[in-house]
VOGU-3710 file (C-alpha; in Angstrom, 3 decimals, decimal comma):
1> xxxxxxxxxx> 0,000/0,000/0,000  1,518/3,095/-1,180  -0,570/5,625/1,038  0,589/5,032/4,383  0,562/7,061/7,849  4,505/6,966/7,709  4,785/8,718/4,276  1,807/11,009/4,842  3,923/12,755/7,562  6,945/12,760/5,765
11> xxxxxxxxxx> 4,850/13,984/2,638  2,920/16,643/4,809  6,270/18,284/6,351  7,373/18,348/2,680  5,123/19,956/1,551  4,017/22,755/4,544  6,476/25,348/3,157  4,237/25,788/0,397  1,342/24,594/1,163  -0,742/27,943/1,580
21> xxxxxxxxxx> 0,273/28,557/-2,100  -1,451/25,741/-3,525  -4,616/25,414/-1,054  -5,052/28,808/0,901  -6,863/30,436/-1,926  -7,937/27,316/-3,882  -9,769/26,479/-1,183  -11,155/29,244/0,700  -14,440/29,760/-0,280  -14,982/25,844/0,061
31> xxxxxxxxxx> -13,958/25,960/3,458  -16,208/28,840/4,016  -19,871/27,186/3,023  -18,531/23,880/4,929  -18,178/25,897/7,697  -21,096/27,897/7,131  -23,123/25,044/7,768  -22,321/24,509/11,075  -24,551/25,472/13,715  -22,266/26,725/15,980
41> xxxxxxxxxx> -22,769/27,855/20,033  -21,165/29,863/22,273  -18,285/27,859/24,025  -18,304/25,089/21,882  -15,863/22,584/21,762  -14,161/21,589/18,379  -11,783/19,173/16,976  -9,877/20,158/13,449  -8,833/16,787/12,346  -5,961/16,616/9,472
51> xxxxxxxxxx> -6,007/21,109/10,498  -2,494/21,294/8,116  -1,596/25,219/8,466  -4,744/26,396/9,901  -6,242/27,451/6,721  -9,795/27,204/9,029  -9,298/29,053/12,081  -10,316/32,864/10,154  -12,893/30,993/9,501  -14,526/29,947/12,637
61> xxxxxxxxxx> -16,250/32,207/15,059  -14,253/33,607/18,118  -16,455/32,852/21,093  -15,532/28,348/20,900  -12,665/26,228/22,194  -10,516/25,038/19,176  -8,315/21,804/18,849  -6,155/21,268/16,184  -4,538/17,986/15,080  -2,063/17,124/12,437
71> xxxxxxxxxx> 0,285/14,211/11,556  2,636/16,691/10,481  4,784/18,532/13,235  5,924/20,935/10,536  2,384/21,693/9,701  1,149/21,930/13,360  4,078/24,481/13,622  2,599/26,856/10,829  -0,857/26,224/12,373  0,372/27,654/15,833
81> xxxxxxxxxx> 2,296/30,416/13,877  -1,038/31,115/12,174  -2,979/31,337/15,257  -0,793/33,357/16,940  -1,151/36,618/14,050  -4,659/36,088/14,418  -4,678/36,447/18,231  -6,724/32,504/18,222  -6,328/30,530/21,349  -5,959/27,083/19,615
91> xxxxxxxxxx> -4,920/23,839/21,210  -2,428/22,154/18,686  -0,826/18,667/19,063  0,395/16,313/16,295  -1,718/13,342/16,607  -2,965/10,309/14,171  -6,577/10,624/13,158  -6,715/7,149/13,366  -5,610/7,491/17,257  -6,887/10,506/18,677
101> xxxxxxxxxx> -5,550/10,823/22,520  -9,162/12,504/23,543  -12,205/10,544/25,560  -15,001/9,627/24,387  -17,770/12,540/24,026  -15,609/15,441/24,010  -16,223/17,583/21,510  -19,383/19,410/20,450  -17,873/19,722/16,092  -15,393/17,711/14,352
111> xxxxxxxxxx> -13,814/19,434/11,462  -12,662/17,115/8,805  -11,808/19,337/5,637  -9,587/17,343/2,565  -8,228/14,530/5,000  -10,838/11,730/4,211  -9,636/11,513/0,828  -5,981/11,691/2,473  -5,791/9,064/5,396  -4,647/5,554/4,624
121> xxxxxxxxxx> -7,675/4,344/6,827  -10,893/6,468/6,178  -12,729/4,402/8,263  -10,695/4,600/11,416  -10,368/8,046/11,082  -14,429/8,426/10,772  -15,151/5,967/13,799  -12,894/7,850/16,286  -14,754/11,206/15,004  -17,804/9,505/15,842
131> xxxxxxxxxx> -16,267/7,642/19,386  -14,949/11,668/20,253  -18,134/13,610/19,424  -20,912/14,577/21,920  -24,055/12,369/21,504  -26,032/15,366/19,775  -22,489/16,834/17,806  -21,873/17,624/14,729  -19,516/16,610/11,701  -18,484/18,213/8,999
141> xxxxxxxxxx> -16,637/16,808/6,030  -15,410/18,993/3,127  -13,380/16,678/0,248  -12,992/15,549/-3,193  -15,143/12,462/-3,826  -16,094/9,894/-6,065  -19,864/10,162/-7,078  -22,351/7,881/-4,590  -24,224/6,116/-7,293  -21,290/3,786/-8,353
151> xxxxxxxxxx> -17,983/2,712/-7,528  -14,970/4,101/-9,456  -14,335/2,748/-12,763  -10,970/0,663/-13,734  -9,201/4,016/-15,492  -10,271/6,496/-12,108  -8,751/2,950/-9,842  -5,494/2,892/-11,758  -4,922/6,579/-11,869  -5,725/6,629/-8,637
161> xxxxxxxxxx> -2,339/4,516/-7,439  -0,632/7,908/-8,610  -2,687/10,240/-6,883  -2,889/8,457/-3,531  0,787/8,158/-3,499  1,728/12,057/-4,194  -1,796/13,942/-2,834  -5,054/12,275/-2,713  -6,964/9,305/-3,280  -9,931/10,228/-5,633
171> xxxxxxxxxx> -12,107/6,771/-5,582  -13,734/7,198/-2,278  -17,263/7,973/-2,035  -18,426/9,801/1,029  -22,030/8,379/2,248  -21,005/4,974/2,507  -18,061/6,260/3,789  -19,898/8,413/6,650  -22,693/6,049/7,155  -20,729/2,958/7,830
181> xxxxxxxxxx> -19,384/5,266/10,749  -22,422/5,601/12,244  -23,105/8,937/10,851  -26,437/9,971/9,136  -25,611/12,744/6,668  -27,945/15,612/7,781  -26,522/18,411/4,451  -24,475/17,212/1,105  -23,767/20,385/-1,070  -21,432/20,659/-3,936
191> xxxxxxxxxx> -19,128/23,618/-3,207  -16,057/23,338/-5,739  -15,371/21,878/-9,214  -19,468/21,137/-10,057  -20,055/17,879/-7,316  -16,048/16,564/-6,832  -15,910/18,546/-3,661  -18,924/18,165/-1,432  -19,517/19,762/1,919  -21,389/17,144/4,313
201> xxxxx> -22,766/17,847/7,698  -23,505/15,092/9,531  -25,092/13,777/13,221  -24,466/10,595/14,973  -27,035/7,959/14,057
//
């Protein structure tokens, strides 16, 4: 298996010097109507699962209690740096997705924006979201995905040993995904390149 947590955080702390110039603008408004979606609270607790540099945190409001995970030190690094010249109180640790060091029920929103697509274990990464999440919390999921109403054809699987390897894979499909989880999607909207990228909110089942 060529996607692996070892050479994602090699990969990722290659890549954090310039990763703002390919994604901080790319993605921004994406980022925005995931977010947007979110009914947020006063005081809220929330986990930013796969957070890279931060490219989030202008986007949440000021008044909740952020956590930020990475696999990445180098990218947790810029995220802290990024916090800091926006005056954000953010609680940064590098941290598998697949293992995340918090108890059961902690956190009122789980942010998962373009790491389901990334993690060598989608499904791991979705169950401890759902294991970490208050019983009435909230997830939400911005990524590239494969369409829902079929699997990925035999040309999308083979270019997808490149992609996987050097960025993303692009043959997962998110409902099946999120369901299997025990998540029931509440919100699906494209936001970016017609349906590939798809903001999902979602509740625990």
């Amino acid at each position: 298996m060529l996607n692996t947590t070892a050479w994602n955080r090699l990969r990722y702390s290659l890549y954090a010097p310039i990763y703002d110039l390919v994604a901080a603008r790319a993605f921004r408004r994406a980022r925005r109507l995931a977010l947007d979606g979110v009914h947020w609270r006063q005081s809220q607790r929330v986990l930013l699962i796969g957070a890279g540099t931060g490219l989030d945190l202008p986007c949440l409001p000021r008044d909740i209690e952020v956590h930020a995970i990475d696999i990445s030190p180098m990218m947790i690094a810029r995220l802290r740096a990024r916090a800091d010249r926006h005056g954000l109180d953010v609680i940064a640790a590098t941290m598998d997705a697949a293992r995340l060091n918090y108890p059961d029920a902690h956190f009122d929103v789980v942010v998962m924006h373009l790491i389901v697509a990334v993690m060598p274990d989608p499904e791991a990464g979705l169950h401890e979201a759902h294991r970490v999440l208050t019983k009435d919390g909230q997830l939400c999921v911005m990524d590239k995905f494969q369409s829902d109403a079929r699997p990925a054809g035999w040309g999308r699987r083979l270019m997808n040993i490149v992609t996987s390897f050097v960025a993303t894979d692009i043959t997962r499909q998110a409902r099946p995904l999120l369901e299997g989880a025990g998540f029931v999607i509440e919100h699906d909207t494209p936001v970016m390149m017609g349906s590939l990228f798809r903001a999902l909110l979602a509740r625990k089942a």
